[in-house]
Each structure stands twice: as C-alpha cells, then as structure tokens.
C-alpha positions as CSV (number, residue, x, y, z in Angstrom):
1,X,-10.4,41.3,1.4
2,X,-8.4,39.3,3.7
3,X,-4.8,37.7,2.1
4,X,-6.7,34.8,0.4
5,X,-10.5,33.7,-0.2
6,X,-10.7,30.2,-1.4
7,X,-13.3,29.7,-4.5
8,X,-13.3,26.3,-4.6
9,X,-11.7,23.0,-4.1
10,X,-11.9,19.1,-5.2
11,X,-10.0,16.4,-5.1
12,X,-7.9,15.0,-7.6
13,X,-6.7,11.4,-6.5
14,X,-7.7,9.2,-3.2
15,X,-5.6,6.0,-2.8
16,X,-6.1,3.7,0.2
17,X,-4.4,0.5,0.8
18,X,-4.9,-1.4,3.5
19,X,-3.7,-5.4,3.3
20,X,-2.8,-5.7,6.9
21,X,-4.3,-7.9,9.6
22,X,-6.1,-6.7,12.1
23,X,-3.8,-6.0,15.4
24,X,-0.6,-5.3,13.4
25,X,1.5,-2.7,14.9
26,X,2.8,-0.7,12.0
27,X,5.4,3.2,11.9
28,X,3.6,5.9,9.8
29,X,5.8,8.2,7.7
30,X,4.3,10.7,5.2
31,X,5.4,12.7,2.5
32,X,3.7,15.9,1.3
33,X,4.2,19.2,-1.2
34,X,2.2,21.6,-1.8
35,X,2.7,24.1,-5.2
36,X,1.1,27.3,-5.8
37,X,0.7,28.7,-10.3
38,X,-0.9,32.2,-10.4
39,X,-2.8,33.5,-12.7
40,X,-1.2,36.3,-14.7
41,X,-3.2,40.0,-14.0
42,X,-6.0,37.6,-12.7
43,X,-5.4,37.9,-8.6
44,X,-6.2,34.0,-8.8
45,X,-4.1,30.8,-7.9
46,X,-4.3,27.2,-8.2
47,X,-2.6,25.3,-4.9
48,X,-1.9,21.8,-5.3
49,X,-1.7,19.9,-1.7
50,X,0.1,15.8,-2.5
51,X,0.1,13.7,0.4
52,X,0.6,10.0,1.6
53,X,0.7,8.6,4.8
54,X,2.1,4.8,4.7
55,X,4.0,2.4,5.9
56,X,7.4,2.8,7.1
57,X,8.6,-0.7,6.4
58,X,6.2,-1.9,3.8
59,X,4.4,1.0,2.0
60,X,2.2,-1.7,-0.2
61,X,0.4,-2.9,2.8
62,X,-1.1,0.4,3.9
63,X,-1.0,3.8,2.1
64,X,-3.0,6.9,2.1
65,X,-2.3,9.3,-0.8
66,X,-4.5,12.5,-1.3
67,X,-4.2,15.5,-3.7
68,X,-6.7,18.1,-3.1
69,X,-6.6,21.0,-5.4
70,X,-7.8,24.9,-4.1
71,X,-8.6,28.0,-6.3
72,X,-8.1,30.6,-4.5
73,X,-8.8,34.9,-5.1
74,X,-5.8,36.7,-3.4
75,X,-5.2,40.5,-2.7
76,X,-2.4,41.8,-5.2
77,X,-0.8,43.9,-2.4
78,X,0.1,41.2,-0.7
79,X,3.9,39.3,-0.7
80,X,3.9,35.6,-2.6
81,X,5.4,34.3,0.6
82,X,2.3,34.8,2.7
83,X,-0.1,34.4,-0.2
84,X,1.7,30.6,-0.8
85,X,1.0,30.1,3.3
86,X,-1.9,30.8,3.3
87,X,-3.1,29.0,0.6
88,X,-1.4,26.0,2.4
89,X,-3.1,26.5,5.5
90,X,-6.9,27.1,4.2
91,X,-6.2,23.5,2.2
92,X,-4.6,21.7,5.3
C-alpha cells in the first residue's frame, strides 16, 4: 500500500460570482485550508480542502469558493505529517 489510497471524494460547496463587465482588469488573491480527522483504529481519514479565489479589491464582483472533501485509506506505519501531505496533494 502506498502512504494513502483515496476511496472517494465529492464536493461540498461551489460558489461563483461573477458581476463584472467584460474587459475589466481585476488582482486575484485566494485563500485556502485544508484539515485532516482520522478515524480511531480504522486506518481511514476525512481531508477537507476550502478554497476561494476572488477579487482583491472587491471580492462581491467575482469569487470562486470550492470545498472538496476526500476519504482516504492510509498505511498505519506511516508519520501524520506525510499522511496529512499527501492527502493534500491527491485532493489538489
């Protein structure tokens, strides 16, 4: 088994705005976390990936906010530390 084998994923919440007119010039910033609850004696975990792109100066006129959620199966052996990156990177 490698460190993690994602089971399953779906997604939790999709928000798009987009109020602006066509040409405008806009500066993207995002946000993100990204959480990790294991399952007691179960080798299972639960990551939670939040994250919006939007509008620097004026987040109402164009956002993008995603949470995707992953089960994962993990190897026991292994440290939380790598488990919790890779979890991150298979939902990325």
């Amino acid at each position: 088994m490698s460190v993690v084998n994602l089971q399953g994923y779906k997604v939790d919440k999709i928000d798009f705005v987009n109020a602006l007119d066509n040409g405008t010039k806009i500066e993207l910033g995002n946000k993100y976390s990204y959480q990790v609850q294991y399952a007691v004696g179960k080798n299972m975990a639960k990551g939670t990936f939040d994250i919006e792109v939007h509008n620097k100066e004026n987040p109402d006129q164009f956002k993008i906010h995603v949470i995707v959620v992953g089960i994962f199966a993990y190897n026991a052996n292994e440290k939380k530390e790598l488990i919790h990156t890779e979890t991150f990177k298979a939902l990325f």
